[in-house]
N, C-alpha and C positions, 0 to 999 in steps of 0.2 A: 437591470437589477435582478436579484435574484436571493430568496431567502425563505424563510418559514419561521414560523412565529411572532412574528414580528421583529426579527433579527433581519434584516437587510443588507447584503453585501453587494458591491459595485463590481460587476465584475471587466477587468482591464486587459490591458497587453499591453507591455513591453519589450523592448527591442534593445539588448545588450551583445555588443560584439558579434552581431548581424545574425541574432538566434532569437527569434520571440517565444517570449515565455506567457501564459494566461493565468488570471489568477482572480481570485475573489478576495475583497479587502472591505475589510469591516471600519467604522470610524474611530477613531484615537481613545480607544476608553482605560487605557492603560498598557501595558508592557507588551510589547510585541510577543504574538503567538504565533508559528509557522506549521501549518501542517502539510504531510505529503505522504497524499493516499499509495493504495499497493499498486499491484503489475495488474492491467484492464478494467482496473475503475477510473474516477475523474474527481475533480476536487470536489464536485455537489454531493457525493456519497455521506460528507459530514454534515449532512443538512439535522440531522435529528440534534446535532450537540451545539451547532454555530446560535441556538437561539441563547443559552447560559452560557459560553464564550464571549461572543461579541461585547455584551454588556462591561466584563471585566478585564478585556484585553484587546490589541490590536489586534486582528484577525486577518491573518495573510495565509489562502486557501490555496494549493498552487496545483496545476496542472502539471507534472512531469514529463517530460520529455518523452515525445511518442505517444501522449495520449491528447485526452480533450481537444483544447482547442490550441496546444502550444504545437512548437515545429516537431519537425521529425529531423532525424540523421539517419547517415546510410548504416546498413545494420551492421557493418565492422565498426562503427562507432559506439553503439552501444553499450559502456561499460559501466561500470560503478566510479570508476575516476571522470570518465569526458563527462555522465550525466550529475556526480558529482560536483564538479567544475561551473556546471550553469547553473546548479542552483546555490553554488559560494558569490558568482556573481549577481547574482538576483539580491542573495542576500546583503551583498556589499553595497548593492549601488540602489536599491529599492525599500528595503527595510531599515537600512542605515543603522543600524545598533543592536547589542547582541540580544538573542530573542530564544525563547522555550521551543526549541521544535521538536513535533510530536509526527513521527513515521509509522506507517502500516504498513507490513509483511514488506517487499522492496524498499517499499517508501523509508521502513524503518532501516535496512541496509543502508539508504542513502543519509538519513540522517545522521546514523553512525560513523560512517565517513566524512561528514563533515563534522562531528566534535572532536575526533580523532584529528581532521585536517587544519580544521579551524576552530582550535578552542574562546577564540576572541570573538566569534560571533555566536554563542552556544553557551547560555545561563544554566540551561535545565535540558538533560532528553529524554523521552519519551517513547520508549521502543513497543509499539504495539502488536503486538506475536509474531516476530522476523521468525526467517527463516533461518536463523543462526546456525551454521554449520550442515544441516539439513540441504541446503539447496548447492553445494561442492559437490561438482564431478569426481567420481562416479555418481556417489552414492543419491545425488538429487533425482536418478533417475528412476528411484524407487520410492520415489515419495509421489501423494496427488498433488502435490503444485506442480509437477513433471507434464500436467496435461497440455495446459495452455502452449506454455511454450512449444514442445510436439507438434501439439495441432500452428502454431504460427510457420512453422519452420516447414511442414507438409504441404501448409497450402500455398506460401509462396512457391515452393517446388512446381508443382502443380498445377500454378497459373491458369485457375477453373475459368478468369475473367467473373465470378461470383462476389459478392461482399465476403469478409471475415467471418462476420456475424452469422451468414448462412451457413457457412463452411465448417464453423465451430458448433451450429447446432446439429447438424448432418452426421457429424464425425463423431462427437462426443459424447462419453454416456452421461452428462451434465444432468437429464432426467432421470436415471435411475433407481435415486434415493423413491421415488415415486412407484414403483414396481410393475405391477404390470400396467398402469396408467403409461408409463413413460413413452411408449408408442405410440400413444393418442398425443401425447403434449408434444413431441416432435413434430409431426404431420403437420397438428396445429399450429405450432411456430413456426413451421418453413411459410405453409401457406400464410402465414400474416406479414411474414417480413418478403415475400413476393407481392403480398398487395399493400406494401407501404415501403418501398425500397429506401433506404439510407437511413429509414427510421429507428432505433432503439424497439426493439421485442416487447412488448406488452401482453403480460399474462393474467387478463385477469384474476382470475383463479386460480390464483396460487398466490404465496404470501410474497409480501412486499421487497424480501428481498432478492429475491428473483430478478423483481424489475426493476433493483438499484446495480443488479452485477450490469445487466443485457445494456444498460444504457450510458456505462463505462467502456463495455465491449465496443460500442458501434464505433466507435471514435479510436482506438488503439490498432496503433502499429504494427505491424505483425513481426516486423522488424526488431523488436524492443525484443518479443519471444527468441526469436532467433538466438539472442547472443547469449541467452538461459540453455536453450538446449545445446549448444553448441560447447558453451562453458565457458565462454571469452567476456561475460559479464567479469568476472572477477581477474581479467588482466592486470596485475599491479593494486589489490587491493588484498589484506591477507585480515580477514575479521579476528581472530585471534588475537595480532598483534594491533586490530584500532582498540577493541576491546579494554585490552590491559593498558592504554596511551589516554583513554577519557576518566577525566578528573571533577569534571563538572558533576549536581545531582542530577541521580539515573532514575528512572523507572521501566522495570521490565514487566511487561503483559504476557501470561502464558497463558492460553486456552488447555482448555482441559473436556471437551465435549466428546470425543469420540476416545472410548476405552472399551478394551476387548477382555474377554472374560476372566482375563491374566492381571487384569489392568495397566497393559501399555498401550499406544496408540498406533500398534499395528495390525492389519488386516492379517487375514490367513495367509496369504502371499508375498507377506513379509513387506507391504507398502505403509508406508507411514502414513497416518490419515492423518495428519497435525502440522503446521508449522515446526514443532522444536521435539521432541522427547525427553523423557527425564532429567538423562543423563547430558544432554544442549544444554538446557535450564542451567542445571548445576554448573556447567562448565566455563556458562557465561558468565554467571553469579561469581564464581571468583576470579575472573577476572576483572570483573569490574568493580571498583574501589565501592565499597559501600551503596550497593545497588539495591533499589525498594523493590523486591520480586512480589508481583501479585497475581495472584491465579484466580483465573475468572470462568466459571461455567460454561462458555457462550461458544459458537461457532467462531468462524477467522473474523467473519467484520463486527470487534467489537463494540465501537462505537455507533453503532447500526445498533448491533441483536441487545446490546447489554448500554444504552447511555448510562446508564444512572452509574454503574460501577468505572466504565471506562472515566466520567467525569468527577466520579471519587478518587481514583488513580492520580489522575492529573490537578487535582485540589492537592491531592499529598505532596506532590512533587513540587507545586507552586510554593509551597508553604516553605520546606526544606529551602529550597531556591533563595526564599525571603531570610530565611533565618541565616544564611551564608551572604547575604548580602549581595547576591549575583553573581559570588566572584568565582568565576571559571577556576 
């Protein structure tokens, strides 16, 4: 089991076409709900919003391919169609009927591709701050999602024989934000994840979500990175064209937390600190038939930093959904 608030979810595994997938599945309280966290979290990162879900939807949490507790594939697999693919099958043969799914940053690439693929399983979606456009080679290599992957793709190079999780706190300026502390907090999380090896980073001292990234980290793939920096993520998937192909009601999440004194979300070095930039937003927005854009204050994890507005989001979108009567 596993839940908070008194929201309880069972959490499972299933085995479709010799690939298990993990997931957390709430009890029958209405219309199927599919969520599918980003690139190095895990499905419990939604724990803050699963206790007002649960109550008024079927709640199917799902672990992505290469993270948690589902399989992995070899890292030429890793694309937006093969990882695509298992969770159309997940969704065909597990949730059986079409269902609201709600993506974070990859999570939401992948959803997208499957409204775009599969409109018959796809009432409502939910794009919670993709990396829309932003994440295509070249240009994805001047953005900070650019990091992870980097670092996934260096350390398998590498082959330290270390965990990921040490490798990415060694390498990475992930403490920065924290300034000249960030030295001390390094030190201190190499030594704790040496004296607790496999374990998830624990900080205490510092805010909580720190400690919901470090414990999606320990579980992810490095492999999944791989095909980000590499660029072979988007083999045979062109977002543009799923974009203008979904019919169903949308809602787009754009963060808006990091603005530079110009007011765009680029650093002095010309990197994007953000998921999308203005001109993403806009580009998505028309493509997409009648998309509910909402810009929200909050860092990337908004259902973390921001529930209340991220589940006002998803009220609006549920509602619309209702008032279309489901139909894709």
């Amino acid at each position: 089991m596993a839940g908070g608030g008194g929201a309880a979810l069972v959490e499972r595994r299933v085995e479709i076409d010799g690939f298990a997938t993990n997931y957390g599945e709430g009890p029958d309280n209405g219309p199927p709900l599919v969520l599918l966290h980003g690139q190095g979290s895990q499905w419990e990162d939604h724990a803050k919003v699963l206790p007002m879900l649960v109550p008024r939807h079927h709640v199917f949490a799902i672990d992505v391919a290469g993270h948690g507790q589902s399989g992995r594939l070899d890292a030429s697999e890793y694309t937006a169609v093969r990882v695509g693919e298992l969770l159309e099958a997940f969704l065909d043969a597990t949730v059986g009927e079409p269902a609201i799914v709600c993506g974070h940053s990859s999570g939401g690439l992948l959803a997208l591709w499957l409204a775009a693929r599969r409109p018959d399983l796809v009432r409502g979606l939910l794009l919670e701050d993709p990396p829309l456009f932003s994440s295509i080679p070249p240009r994805a290599e001047h953005t900070t999602g650019a990091v992870l992957p980097r670092l996934a793709a260096e350390y398998l190079r590498a082959d330290t024989g270390s965990d990921f999780q040490r490798y990415y706190v060694e390498h990475s300026d992930y403490f920065a934000f924290f300034g000249r502390l960030a030295p001390v907090i390094t030190r201190y999380s190499l030594r704790w994840i040496d004296r607790n090896p496999g374990q998830p980073l624990r900080i205490f001292f510092l805010p909580a979500l720190v400690n919901v990234y470090f414990q999606g980290l320990v579980h992810y793939d490095p492999g999944f990175g791989v095909a980000w920096h590499e660029g072979h993520w988007y083999d045979g998937f062109d977002t543009a064209e799923a974009l203008a192909s979904v019919e169903m009601p949308t809602t787009l999440i754009h963060t808006n937390w990091w603005l530079n004194r110009h007011g765009t979300s680029y650093d002095d070095r010309g990197v994007l600190m953000a998921a999308m930039d203005g001109d993403d937003v806009a580009r998505a927005a028309g493509l997409l038939d009648d998309p509910g854009l909402v810009t929200i204050s909050s860092g990337h994890l908004v259902h973390f930093e921001r529930p209340k507005e991220y589940l006002a989001a998803l009220a609006g979108l549920t509602a619309r959904v209702d008032r279309m009567g489901g139909a894709a």
